[in-house]
C-alpha positions in Angstrom: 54.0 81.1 77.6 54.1 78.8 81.0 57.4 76.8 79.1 59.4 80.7 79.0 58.3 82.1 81.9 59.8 78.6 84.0 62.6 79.5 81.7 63.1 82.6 82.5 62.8 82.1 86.2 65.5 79.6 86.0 67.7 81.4 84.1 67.2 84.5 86.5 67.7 82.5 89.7 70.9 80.9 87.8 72.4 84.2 87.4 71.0 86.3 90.0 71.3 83.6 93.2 74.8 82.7 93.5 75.9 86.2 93.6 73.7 87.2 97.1 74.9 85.8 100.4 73.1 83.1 101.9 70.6 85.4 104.2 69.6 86.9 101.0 69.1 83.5 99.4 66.5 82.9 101.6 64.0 85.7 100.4 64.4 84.5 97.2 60.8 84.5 95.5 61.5 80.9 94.2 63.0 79.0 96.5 62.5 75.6 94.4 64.8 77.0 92.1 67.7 77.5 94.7 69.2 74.8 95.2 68.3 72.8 92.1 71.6 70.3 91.7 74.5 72.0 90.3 72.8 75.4 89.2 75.3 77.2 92.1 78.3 75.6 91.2 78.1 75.7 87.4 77.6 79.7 87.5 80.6 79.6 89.7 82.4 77.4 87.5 81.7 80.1 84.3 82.4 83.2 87.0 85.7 81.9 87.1 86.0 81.3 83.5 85.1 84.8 83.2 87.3 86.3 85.5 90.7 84.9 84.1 89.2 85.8 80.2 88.6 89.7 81.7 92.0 89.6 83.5 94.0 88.8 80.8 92.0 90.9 78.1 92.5 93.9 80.9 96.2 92.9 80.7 96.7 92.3 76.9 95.0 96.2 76.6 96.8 97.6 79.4 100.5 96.6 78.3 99.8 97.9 74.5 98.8 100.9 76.1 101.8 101.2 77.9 103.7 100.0 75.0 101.9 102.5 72.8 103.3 105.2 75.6 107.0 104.3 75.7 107.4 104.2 72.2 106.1 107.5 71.8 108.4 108.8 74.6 111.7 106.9 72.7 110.1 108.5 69.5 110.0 112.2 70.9 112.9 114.2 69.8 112.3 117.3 72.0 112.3 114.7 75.0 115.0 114.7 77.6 117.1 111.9 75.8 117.1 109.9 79.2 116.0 106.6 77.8 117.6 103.9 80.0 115.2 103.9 83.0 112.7 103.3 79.6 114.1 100.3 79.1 113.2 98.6 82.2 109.7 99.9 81.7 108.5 96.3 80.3 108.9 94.7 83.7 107.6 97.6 85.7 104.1 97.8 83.5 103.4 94.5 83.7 103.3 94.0 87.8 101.9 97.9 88.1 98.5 96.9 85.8 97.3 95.0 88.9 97.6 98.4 91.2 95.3 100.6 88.4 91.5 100.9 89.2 90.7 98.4 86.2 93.5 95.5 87.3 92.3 96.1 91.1 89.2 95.3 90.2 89.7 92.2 87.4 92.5 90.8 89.7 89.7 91.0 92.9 87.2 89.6 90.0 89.3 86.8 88.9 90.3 85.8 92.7 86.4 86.1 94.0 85.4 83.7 91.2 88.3 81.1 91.6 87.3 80.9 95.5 83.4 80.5 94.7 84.2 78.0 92.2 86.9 75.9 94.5 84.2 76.1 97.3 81.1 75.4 95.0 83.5 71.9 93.6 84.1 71.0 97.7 81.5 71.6 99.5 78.3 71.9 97.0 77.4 75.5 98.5 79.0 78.9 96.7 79.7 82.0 98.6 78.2 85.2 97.4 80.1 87.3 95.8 82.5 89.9 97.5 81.2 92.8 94.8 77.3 91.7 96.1 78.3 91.7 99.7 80.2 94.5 100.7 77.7 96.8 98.9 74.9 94.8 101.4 77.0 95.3 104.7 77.8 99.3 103.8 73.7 99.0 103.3 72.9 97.4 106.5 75.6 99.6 108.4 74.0 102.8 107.0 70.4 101.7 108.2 71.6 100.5 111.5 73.0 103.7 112.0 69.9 105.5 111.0 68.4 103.1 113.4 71.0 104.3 116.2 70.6 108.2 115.3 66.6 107.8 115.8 66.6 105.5 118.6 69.1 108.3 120.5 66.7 111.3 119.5 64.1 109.6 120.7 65.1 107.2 123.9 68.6 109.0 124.6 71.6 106.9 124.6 72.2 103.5 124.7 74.4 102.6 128.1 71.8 105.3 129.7 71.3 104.1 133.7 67.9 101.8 133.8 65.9 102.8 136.6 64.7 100.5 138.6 61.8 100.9 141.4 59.0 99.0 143.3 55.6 99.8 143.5 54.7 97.2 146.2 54.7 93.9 145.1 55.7 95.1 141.3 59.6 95.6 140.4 59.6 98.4 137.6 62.8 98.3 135.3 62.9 101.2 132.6 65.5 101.3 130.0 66.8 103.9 126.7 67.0 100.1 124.8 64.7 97.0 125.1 66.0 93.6 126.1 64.5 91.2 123.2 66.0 88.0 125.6 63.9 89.1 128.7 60.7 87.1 128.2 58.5 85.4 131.4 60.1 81.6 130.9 63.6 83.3 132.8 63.5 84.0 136.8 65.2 87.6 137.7 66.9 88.6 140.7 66.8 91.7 142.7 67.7 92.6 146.2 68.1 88.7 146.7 63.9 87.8 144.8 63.1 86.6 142.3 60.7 87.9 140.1 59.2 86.9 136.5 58.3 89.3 134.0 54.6 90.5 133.5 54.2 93.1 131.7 56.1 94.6 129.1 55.5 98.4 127.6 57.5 100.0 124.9 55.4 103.0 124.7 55.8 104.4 128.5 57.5 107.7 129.5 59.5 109.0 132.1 60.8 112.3 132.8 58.7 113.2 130.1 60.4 111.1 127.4 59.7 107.9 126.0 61.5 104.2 127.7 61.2 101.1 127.7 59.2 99.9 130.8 59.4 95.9 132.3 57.4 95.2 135.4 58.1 91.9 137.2 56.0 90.3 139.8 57.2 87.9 142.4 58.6 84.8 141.2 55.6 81.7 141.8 56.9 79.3 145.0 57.6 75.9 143.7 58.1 76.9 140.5 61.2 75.4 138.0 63.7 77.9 137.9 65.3 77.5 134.3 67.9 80.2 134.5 68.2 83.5 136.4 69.0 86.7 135.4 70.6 89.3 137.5 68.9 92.7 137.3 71.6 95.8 138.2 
């Protein structure tokens, strides 16, 4: 039972893997399995392999189809008799099977898997797959923009004005978005001081809606300034 569940893992992580992008790859619940030697490249390699079989199956089926077509049209009796634009219908079908839905698709197919493969044989790391990423950045795109639509509900727009007071010796900076690069190893200015951040509250109000609060206190004398950041 242990012998085919290791086999199955590897044969999951073999087919599965190579198609996410690498920030995906990372989550992976086996991570041993990832970068075993070759696994990557050899499912690229047989992607490709794929890709030009399903092209030109997609092409062999399309162009009997269309050949199926014309000869019906030449056959018809009650047609319009105009069959010299028919004859030039050979070259036309074979270029316009790529611009269908089904040759879009194989042609992107076949292309996707020759670039995976050619980067998997140079380098030793395959690219996801287009088909696996575009899905994940529409996915990402919609939930950033949910993110967006709540965080305006609730904080009010993004290039809002911060407000920025003193309370004594305490410099008070609220914002509608929080600053994840502020943290108390920079030195901020104001009015010509310096101040470090103390305090840091993502659950204060003002005006009687929620904001993102900083409060700095006077920068220590002596101390190493690293880097300085300009409040507005």
């Amino acid at each position: 039972m242990a012998t085919l569940f290791q086999l199955m893992r590897i044969l999951l992580t073999a087919v599965a893997v190579p198609f996410l992008p690498e920030r995906y790859r990372t989550i992976w619940p086996w991570p041993e399995l990832v970068n075993m030697p070759g696994l990557q490249t050899a499912q690229a390699f047989l992607c490709a392999v794929a890709g030009v079989v399903f092209w030109f199956w997609g092409q062999v089926v399309y162009q009997k189809q269309m050949a199926e077509m014309v000869t019906a049209i030449l056959a018809d009796e009650r047609g319009s008799g105009d069959v010299g634009t028919i004859t030039h219908y050979g070259l036309v079908t074979y270029f316009a099977f790529m611009f269908t839905v089904k040759g879009s698709l194989l042609t992107l197919f076949l292309l996707d898997g020759i670039a995976r493969a050619t980067a998997g044989a140079m380098s030793g790391v395959v690219p996801g797959t287009l088909f696996v990423a575009v899905p994940f950045l529409f996915w990402r795109l919609a939930r950033r923009g949910v993110r967006e639509v709540a965080m305006i509900s609730r904080y009010g727009m993004a290039h809002g004005p911060d407000t920025v007071f003193q309370e004594g010796d305490t410099l008070c900076v609220r914002r509608t978005r929080p600053h994840p690069e502020w943290n108390a190893h920079l030195a901020f200015r104001f009015d010509g001081k310096l101040y470090r951040l103390h305090n840091y509250d993502d659950h204060a109000r003002a005006d009687g809606r929620p904001c993102f609060e900083y409060q700095f206190t006077p920068w220590p004398e002596g101390e190493t300034l690293r880097r300085v950041v300009d409040i507005p």
